[in-house]
N, C-alpha and C positions, 0 to 999 in steps of 0.2 A: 531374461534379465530385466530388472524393472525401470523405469523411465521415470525419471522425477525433473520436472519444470522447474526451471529459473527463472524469476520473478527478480528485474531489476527496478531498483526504488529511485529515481532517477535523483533529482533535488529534495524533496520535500518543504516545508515552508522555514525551516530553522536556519541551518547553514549558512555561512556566510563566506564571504571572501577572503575574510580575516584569515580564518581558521582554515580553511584552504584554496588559495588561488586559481586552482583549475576546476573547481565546482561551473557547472554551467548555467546559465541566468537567464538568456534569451530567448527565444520560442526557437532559434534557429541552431542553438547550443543544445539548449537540452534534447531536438529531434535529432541532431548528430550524435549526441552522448547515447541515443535510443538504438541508433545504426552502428553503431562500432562494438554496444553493447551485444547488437545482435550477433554479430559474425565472432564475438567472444562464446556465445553458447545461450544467451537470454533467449528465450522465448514470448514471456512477457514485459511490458514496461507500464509501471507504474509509474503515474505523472501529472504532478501538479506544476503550476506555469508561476512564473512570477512577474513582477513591472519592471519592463526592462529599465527604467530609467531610475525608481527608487528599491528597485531589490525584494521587496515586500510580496510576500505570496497574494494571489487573486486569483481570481475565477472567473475573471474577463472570458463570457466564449469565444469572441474573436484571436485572444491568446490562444485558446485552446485550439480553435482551427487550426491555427497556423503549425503547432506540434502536431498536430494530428496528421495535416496533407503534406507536409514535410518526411514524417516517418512511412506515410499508405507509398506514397510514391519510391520511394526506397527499399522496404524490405516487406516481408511479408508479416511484423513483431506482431502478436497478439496486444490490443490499446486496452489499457485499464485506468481508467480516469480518477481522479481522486475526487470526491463532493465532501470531502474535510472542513472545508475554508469557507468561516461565515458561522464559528459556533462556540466563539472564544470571548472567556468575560475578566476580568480584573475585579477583584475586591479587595482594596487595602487594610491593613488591620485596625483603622479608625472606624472601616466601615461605610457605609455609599459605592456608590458605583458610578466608574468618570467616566463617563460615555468615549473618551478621546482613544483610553484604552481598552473597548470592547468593540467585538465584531459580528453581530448576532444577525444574519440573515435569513428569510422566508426557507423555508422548504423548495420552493418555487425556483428563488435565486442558487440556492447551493446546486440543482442537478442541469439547472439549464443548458447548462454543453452540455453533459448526456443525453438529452432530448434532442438538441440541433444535431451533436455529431454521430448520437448513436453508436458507443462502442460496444465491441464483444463484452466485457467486464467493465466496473464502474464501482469503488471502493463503498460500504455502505457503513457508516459509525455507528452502532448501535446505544451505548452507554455513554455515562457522562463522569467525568473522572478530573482531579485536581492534574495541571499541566502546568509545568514551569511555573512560575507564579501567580499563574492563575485557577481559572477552570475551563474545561473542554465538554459544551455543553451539547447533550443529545437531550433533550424532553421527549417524554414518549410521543405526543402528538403530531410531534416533526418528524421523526422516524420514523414513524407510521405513514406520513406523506410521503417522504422522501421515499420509501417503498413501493407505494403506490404510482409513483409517480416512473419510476427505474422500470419496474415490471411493464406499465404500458407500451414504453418504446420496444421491450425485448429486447434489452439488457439484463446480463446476468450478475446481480453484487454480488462482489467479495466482499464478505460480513466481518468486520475486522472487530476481534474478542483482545481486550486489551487484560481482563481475568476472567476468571472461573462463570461467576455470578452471568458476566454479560451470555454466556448460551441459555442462560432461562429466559433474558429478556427473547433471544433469536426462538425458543419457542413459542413465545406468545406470536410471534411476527408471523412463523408458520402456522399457527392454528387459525391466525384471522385470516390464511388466505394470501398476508403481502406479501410472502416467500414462497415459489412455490418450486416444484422439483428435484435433483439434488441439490445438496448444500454445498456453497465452499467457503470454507474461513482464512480466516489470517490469523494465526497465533501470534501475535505482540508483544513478545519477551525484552526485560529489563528498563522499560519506562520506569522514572523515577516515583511513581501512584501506577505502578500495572503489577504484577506477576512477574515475579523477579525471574532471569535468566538461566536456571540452572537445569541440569539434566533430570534431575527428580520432580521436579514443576513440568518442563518439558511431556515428559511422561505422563503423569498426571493428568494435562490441559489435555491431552491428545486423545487419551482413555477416556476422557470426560465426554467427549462429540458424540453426536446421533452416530450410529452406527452404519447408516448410507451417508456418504459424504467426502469431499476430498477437501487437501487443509495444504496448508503453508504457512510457516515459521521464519520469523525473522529476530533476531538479537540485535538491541542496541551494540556499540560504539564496537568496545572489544569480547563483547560473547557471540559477535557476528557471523563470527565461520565458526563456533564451536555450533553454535543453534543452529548453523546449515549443517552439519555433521550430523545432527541430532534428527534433521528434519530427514535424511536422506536412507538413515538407518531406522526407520521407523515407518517406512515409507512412506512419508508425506514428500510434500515441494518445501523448494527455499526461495528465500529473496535475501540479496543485497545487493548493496548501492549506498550513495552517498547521502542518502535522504537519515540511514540510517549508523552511517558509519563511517569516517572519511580517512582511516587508515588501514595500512594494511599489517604493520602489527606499531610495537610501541615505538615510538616515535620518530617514524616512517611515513611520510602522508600518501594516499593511495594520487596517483596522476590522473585517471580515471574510473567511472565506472566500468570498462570494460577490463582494466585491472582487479576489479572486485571480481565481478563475472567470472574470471579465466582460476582465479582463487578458486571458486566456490566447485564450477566443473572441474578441478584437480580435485578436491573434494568429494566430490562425487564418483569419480572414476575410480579413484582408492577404493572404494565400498564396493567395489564391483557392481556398479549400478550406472545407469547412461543417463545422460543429458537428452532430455526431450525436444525436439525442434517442434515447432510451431504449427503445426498441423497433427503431430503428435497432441502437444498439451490441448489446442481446440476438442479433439477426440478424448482426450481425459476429463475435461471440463464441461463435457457436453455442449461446447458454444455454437453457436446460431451465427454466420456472415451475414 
């Protein structure tokens, strides 16, 4: 029977209070939201950190420490860092660009907790793509650092393909060398500028991957647990979580991530297919302690 990993997306940089109350904000929330998700079935956690005081995602390492040695000292979850944040631009349709609204930093600044904290996996952005109303900006030259820079420490990206096109960019990446070994992706179904969420795309992206390689899938809002259905039956891995979904159907708000979690492994168990624990998915992923 096969084994497919749970990849929980803990906050990500969107989310709000507003829209749901029990989202967690703190470095000491989101490494509890990490642990409750574990003993729900996660294996891994996806995790970016926010200011606890203005809400606003960041890339503070000393944030990230602190999730990091909050979750090591508790369970055993496989860390996968997010280097997202630091690549986001605003252009109005007058045109210019207001610096107040852009967040565009070094190569350097975006992985620097993965350098200081060294996790098993570390999110890598490949492309660059219209976001909210903005843009989510990858320049090749950055990318190309930012790989260089993940692979030194011996850290493993997850190369996260938001459409089709971004695996040709992940080929260039492997031929010059800054990727090396198996590959793992993140299929990024139903952003509003990505490869919409459906089961025939599903298919498609999936068939589309180098042929050595292991993959995981996630659906925005409410294609979330269909695209975990899809990921489980096709055997790849899933992920959710709040970063990308905060209910658990319509208009229901999920109370936690480890409510997603326990979703998604009922999910999986139906397929007749088992939830991989965390030494498991290390062994699947080929990770490195």
């Amino acid at each position: 029977m096969s084994k497919v990993i749970i990849t929980v997306a803990l906050i990500g940089a969107a989310p709000t209070r507003e829209q749901n109350p029990d989202i967690p904000i703190t470095p000491e929330e989101i490494a509890d939201s990490a642990v409750e998700a574990f003993d729900a079935g996660a294996a891994v956690c996806h995790v970016h950190v926010r200011d606890p005081e203005t809400h606003i995602g960041s890339n503070d390492p000393a944030l990230f420490k602190r999730v990091v040695e909050r979750i090591r000292s508790k369970c055993d979850m496989v860390l996968n860092l997010s280097t997202g944040h630091g690549g986001s631009i605003y252009i109005p349709p007058e045109g210019g660009i207001n610096p107040e609204l852009c967040n565009i930093q070094s190569p350097e600044e975006r992985v620097a907790h993965v350098q200081q904290l060294k996790p098993e996996l570390c999110s890598l952005d490949i492309g660059t793509m219209n976001f909210g109303e903005g843009l989510f900006v990858n320049a090749p030259g950055v990318v190309d650092k930012m790989a260089e820079l993940i692979k030194e420490v011996g850290t493993k990206p997850e190369i996260e393909l938001f459409d089709i096109g971004h695996i040709e960019i992940y080929n260039r990446l492997s031929d010059a060398g800054l990727i090396e070994g198996t590959p793992h992706f993140q299929l990024c179904m139903g952003t509003a500028a990505g490869i919409a969420a459906t089961p025939a795309h599903a298919v498609h992206f999936a068939e589309s991957l180098p042929d050595a390689c292991t993959w995981s899938i996630f659906g925005v809002a409410r294609t979330q647990f269909p695209m975990a259905a899809m990921g489980a039956l096709m055997d790849g891995h899933v992920r959710v979580g709040f970063e990308d979904n905060l209910y658990m159907e319509k208009g229901v708000l999920a109370k936690s991530n480890a409510e997603l979690v326990d979703r998604a492994a009922a999910i999986i168990r139906s397929l007749n297919k088992e939830v991989a624990s965390a030494g498991e998915a290390r062994e699947i992923l080929g990770l490195k302690r």
